[in-house]
N, C-alpha and C positions, 0 to 999 in steps of 0.2 A: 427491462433490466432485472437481473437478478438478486438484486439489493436494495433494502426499504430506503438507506440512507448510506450518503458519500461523506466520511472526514477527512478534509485536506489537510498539510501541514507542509512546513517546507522552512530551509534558510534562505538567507540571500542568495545564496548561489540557485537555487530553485523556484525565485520567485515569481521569474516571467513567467514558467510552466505551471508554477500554481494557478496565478492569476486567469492563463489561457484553460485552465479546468475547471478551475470555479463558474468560469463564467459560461462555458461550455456546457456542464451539468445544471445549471440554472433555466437553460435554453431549453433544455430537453424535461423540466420540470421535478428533474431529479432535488428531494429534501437533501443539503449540501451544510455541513458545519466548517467552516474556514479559521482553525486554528492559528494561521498566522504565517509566521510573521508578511508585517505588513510595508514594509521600508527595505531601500535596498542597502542599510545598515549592515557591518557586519555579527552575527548572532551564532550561537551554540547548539547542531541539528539535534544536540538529543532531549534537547527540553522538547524542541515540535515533535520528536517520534514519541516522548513519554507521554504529551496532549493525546497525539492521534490515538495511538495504539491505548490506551486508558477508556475512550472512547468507542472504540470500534469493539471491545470488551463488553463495554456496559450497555452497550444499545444492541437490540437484537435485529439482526440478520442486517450487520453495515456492514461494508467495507472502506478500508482507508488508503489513500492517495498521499505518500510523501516524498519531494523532492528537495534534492540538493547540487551539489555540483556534478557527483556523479551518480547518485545515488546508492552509494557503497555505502559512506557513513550511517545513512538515515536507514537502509539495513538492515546492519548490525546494529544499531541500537532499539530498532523494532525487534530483530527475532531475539531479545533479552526477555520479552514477555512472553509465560505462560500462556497458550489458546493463539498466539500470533504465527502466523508463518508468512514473512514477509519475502518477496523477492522484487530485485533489481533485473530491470529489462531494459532492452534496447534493441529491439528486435520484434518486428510482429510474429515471429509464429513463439518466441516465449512467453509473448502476453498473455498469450493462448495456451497455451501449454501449462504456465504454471498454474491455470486455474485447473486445466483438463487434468492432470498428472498429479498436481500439489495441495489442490486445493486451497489454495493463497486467499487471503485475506489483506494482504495488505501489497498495495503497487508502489517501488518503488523509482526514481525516473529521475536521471539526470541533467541537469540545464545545461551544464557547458557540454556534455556528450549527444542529447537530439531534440528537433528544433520543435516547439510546440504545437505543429502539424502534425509532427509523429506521437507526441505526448496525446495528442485525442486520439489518433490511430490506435494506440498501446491502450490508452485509460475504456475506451467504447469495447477493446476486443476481451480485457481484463473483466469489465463491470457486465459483461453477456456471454461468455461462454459458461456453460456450466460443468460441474466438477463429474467426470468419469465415473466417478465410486470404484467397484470390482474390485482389481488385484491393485490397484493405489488408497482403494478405501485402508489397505491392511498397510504399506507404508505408513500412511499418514497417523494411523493407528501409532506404527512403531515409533511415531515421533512423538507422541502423544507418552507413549511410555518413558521417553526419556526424560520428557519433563516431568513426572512422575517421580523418577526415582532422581531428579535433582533438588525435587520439594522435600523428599525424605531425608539425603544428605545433606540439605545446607543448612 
């Protein structure tokens, strides 16, 4: 794996698929921080993407795992952080891709959209491919600028 450390997070609507990667990355010996929530209560995704994403920040070289219902909310309240670039998959070759192309740090995945056979499919192809650099190193770059000039205007 490409990464010292896994931080999951997740609502209720993502809770089987957490559950099935937590316990999945534990298998595989991977060091795994399980932010929550833990009840199929219903709960607010962007307190779990402020956990995740907080965390995958401060610990060097994580990446983070958040789901929800579709993964759309949990997101957009990841890509609100600085050094985050989260993306929503459901599909194996964007598992792969958003690492290949984007450079992602954060996977996010949706419970009612696929079933937690594919959540390992996506989460194994997410946490092992590695990132291209070259002509997306300078992309990634330009996104790096935006956030840049959003810390100076806000």
């Amino acid at each position: 794996m490409l990464f010292d450390s896994v931080v999951i997070g997740c609502d209720h609507g993502g809770l089987a698929l957490k559950e099935a990667l937590v316990a999945y990355c534990r298998e595989l010996g991977v060091d795994v921080t399980d932010c929550g929530t833990f009840t199929p209560d219903s709960v607010d995704y962007p307190v779990y993407a402020d956990k995740v994403c907080r965390l995958v920040l401060a610990k060097p070289n994580a990446a983070g795992i958040l789901c929800c219902g579709t993964g759309i909310g949990m997101s957009m309240a990841a890509n609100k952080f600085i050094g985050i670039r989260a993306a929503v998959v459901s599909d194996p070759f964007s598992a792969e891709m958003t690492r290949r192309h984007n450079n992602a740090n954060v996977l996010c995945l949706g419970g009612r959209v696929i079933s937690a056979e594919q959540a390992l499919t996506f989460a194994e192809l997410f946490l092992n491919t590695p990132f291209d650099g070259g002509r997306h190193q300078r992309r990634v770059d330009m996104i790096s600028e935006i956030e840049k000039e959003q810390r100076v205007t806000s």
